[in-house]
PyMOL commands that place a pseudoatom at each C-alpha (Angstrom):
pseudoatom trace, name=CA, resn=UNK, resi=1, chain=A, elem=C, hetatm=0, pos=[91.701, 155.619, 38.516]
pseudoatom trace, name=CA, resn=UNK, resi=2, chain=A, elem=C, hetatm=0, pos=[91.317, 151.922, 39.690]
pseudoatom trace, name=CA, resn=UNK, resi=3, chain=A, elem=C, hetatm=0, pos=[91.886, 149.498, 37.974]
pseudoatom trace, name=CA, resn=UNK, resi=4, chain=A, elem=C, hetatm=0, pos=[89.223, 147.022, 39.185]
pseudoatom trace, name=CA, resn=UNK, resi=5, chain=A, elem=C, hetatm=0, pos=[87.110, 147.062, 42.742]
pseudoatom trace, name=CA, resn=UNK, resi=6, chain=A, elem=C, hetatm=0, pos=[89.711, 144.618, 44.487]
pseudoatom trace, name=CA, resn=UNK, resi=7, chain=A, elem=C, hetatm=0, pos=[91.682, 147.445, 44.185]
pseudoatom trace, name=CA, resn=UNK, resi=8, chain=A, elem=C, hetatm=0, pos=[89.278, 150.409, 45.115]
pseudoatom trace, name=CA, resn=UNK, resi=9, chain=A, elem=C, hetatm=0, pos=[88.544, 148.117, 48.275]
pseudoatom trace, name=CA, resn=UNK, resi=10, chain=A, elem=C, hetatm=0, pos=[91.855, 147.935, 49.116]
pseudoatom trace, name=CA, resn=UNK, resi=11, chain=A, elem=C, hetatm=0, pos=[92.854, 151.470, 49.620]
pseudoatom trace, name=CA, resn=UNK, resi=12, chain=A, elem=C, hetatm=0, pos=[89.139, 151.876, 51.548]
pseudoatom trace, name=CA, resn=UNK, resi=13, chain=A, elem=C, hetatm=0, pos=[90.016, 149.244, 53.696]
pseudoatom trace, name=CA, resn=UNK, resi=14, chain=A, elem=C, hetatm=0, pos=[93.596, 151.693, 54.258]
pseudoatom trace, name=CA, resn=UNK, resi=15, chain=A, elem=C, hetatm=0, pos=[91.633, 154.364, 55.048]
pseudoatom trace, name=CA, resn=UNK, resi=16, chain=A, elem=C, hetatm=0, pos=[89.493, 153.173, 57.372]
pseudoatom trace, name=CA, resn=UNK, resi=17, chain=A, elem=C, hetatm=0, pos=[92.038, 151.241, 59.226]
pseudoatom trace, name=CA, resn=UNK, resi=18, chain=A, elem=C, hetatm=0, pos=[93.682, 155.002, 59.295]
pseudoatom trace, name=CA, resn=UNK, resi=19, chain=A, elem=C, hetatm=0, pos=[91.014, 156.763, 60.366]
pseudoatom trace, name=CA, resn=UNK, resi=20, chain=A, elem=C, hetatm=0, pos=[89.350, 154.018, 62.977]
pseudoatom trace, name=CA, resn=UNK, resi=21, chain=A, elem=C, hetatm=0, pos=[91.929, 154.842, 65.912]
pseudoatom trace, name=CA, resn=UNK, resi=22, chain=A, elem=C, hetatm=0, pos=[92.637, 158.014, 65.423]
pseudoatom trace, name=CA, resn=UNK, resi=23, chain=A, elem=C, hetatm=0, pos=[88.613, 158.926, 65.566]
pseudoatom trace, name=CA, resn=UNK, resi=24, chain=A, elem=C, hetatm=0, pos=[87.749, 155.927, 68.627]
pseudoatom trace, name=CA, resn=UNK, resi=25, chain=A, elem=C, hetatm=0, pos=[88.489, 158.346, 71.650]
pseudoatom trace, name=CA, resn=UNK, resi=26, chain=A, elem=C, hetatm=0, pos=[86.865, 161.778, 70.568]
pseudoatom trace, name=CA, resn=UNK, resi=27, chain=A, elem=C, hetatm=0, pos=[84.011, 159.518, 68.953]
pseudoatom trace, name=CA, resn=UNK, resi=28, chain=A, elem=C, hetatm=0, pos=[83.749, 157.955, 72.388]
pseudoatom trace, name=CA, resn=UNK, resi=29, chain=A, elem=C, hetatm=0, pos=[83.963, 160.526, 74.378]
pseudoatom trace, name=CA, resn=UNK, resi=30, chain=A, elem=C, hetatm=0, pos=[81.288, 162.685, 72.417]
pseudoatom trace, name=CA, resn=UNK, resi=31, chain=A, elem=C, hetatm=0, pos=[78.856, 159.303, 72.700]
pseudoatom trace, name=CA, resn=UNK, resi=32, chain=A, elem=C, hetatm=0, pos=[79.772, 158.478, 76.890]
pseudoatom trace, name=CA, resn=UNK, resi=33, chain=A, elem=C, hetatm=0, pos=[79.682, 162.566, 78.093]
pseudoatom trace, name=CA, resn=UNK, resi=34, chain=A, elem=C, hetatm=0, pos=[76.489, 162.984, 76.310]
pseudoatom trace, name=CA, resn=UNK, resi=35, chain=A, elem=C, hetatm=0, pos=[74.191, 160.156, 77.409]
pseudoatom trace, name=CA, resn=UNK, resi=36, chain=A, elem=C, hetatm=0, pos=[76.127, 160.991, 81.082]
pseudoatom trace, name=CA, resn=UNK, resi=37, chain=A, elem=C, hetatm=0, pos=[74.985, 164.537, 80.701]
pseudoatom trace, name=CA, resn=UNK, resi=38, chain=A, elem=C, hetatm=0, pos=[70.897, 163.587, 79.636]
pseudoatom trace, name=CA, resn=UNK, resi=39, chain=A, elem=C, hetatm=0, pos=[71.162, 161.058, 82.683]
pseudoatom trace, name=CA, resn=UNK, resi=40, chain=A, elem=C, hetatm=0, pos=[72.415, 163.732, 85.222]
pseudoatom trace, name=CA, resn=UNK, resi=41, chain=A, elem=C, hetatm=0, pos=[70.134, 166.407, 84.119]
pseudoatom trace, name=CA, resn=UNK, resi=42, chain=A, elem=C, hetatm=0, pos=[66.805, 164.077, 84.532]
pseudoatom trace, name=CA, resn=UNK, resi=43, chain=A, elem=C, hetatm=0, pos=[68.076, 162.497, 87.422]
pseudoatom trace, name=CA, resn=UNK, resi=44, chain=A, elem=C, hetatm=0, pos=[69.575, 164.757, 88.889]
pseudoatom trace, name=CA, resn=UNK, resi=45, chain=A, elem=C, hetatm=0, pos=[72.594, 162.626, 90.377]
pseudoatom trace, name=CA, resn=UNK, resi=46, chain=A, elem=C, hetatm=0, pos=[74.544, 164.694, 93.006]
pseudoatom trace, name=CA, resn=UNK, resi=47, chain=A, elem=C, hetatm=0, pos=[78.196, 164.696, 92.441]
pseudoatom trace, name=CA, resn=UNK, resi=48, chain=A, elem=C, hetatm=0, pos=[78.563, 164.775, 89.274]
pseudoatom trace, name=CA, resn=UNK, resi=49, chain=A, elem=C, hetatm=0, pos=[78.213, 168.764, 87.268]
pseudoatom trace, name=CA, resn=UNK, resi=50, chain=A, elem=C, hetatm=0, pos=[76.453, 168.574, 83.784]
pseudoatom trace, name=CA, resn=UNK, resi=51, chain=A, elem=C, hetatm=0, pos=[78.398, 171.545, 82.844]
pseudoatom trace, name=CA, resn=UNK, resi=52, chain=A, elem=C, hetatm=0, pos=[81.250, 169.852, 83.318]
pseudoatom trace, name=CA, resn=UNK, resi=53, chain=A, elem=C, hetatm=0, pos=[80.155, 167.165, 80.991]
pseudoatom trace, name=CA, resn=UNK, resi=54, chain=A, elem=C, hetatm=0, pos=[79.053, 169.190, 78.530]
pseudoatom trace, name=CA, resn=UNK, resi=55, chain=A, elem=C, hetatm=0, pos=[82.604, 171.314, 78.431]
pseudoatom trace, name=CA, resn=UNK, resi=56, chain=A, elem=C, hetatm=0, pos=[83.791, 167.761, 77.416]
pseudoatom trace, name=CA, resn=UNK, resi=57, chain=A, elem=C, hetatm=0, pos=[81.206, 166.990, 74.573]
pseudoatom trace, name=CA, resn=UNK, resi=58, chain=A, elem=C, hetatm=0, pos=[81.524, 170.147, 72.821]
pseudoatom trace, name=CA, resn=UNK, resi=59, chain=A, elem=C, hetatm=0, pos=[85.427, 170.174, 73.033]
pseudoatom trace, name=CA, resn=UNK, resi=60, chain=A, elem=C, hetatm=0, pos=[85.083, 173.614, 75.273]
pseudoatom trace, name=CA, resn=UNK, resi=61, chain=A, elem=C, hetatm=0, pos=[87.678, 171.787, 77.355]
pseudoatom trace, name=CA, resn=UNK, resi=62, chain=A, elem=C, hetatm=0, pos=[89.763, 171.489, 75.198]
pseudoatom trace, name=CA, resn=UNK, resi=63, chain=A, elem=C, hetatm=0, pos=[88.948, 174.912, 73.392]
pseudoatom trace, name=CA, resn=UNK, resi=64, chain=A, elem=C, hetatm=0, pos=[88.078, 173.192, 70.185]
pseudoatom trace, name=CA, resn=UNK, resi=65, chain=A, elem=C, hetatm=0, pos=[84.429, 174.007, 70.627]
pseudoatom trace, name=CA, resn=UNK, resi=66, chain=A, elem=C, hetatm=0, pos=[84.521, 176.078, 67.315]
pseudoatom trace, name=CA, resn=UNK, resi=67, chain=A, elem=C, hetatm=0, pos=[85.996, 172.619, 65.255]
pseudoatom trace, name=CA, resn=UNK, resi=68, chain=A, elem=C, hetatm=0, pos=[85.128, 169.918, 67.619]
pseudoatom trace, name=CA, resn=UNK, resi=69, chain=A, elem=C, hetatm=0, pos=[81.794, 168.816, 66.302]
pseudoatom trace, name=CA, resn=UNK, resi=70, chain=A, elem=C, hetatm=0, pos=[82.642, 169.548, 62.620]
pseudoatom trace, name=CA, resn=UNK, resi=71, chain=A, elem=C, hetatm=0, pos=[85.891, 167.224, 63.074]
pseudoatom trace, name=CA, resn=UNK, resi=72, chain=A, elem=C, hetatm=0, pos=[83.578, 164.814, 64.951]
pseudoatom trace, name=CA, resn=UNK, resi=73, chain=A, elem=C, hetatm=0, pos=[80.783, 164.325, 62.549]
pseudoatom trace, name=CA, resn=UNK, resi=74, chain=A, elem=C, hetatm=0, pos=[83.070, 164.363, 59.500]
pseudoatom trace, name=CA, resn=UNK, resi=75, chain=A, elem=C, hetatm=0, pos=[85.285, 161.952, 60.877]
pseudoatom trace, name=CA, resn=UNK, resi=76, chain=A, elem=C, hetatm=0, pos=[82.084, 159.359, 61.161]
pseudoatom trace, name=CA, resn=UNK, resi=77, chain=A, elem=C, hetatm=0, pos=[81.169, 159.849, 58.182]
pseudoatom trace, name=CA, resn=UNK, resi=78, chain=A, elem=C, hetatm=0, pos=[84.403, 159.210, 56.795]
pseudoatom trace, name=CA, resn=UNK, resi=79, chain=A, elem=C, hetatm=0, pos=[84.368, 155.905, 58.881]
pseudoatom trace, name=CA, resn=UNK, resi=80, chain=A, elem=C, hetatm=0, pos=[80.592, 155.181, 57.788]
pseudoatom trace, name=CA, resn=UNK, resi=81, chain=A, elem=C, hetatm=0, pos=[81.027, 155.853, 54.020]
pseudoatom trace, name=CA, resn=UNK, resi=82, chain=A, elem=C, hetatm=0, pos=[84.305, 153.900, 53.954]
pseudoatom trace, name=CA, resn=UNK, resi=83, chain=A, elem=C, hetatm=0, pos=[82.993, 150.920, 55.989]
pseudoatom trace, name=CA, resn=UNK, resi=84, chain=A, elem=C, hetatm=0, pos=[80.168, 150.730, 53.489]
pseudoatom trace, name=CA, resn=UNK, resi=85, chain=A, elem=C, hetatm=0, pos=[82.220, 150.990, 50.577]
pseudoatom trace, name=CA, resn=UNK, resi=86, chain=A, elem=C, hetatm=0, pos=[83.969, 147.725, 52.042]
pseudoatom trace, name=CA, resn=UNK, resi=87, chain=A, elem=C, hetatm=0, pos=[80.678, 145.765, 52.654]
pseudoatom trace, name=CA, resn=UNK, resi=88, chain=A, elem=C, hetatm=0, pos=[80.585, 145.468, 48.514]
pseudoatom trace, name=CA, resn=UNK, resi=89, chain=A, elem=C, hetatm=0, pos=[77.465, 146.912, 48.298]
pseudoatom trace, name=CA, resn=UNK, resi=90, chain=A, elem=C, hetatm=0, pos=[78.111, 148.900, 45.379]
pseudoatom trace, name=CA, resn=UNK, resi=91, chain=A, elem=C, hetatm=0, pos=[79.833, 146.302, 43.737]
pseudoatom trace, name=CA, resn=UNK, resi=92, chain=A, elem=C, hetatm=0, pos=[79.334, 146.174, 39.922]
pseudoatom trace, name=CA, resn=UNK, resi=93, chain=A, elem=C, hetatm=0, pos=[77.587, 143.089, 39.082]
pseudoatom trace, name=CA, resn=UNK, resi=94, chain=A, elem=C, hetatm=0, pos=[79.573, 140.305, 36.765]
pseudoatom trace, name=CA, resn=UNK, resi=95, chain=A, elem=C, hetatm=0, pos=[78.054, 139.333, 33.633]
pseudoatom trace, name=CA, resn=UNK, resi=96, chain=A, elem=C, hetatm=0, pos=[77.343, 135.634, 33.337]
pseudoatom trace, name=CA, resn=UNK, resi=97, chain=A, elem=C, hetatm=0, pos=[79.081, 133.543, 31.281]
pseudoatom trace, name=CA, resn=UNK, resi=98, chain=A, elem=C, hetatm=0, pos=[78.086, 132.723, 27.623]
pseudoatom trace, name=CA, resn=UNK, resi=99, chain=A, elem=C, hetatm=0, pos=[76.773, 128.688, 27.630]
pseudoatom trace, name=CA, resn=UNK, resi=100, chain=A, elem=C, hetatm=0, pos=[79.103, 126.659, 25.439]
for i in range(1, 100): cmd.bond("trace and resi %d" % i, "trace and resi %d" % (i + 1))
show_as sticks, trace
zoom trace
């Protein structure tokens, strides 16, 4: 399929330079309501309605809540697996070269 791992790297590093926008805002906004939500629950900070912020984590807002968190978490992984891939981790080792 490839023909060496410059060139699997290369079409992870396509990927993930695909993906990476598209998932920053719904990634963000899943990570910023839900810390906003635990902080306004236990301490209880007037103004601001929990429900509200939850509406926006699950995508019930946006009535995606059925799809919302399945997009969400397999869009990270997506982004995790692919970033990995890139860190050469998996790289297959080089043999050493015979002595002369």
């Amino acid at each position: 399929m490839f023909k060496n791992f410059q060139t699997f790297q290369k079409y992870q590093r396509k990927y993930h330079r695909f993906l990476a926008p598209i998932l920053l805002l719904p990634l963000i906004l899943t990570v910023i309501t839900g810390m906003l939500a635990t902080l306004v629950e236990e301490w209880h900070l007037p103004g601001i309605k929990r429900s509200l912020l939850m509406d926006i984590h699950t995508g019930e807002i946006f009535h995606l809540e059925a799809i919302y968190p399945l997009l969400d978490g397999l869009g990270l992984l997506a982004l995790i697996l692919t970033g990995i891939s890139m860190l050469g981790w998996f790289k297959p080792k080089r043999s050493p070269k015979p002595l002369e």
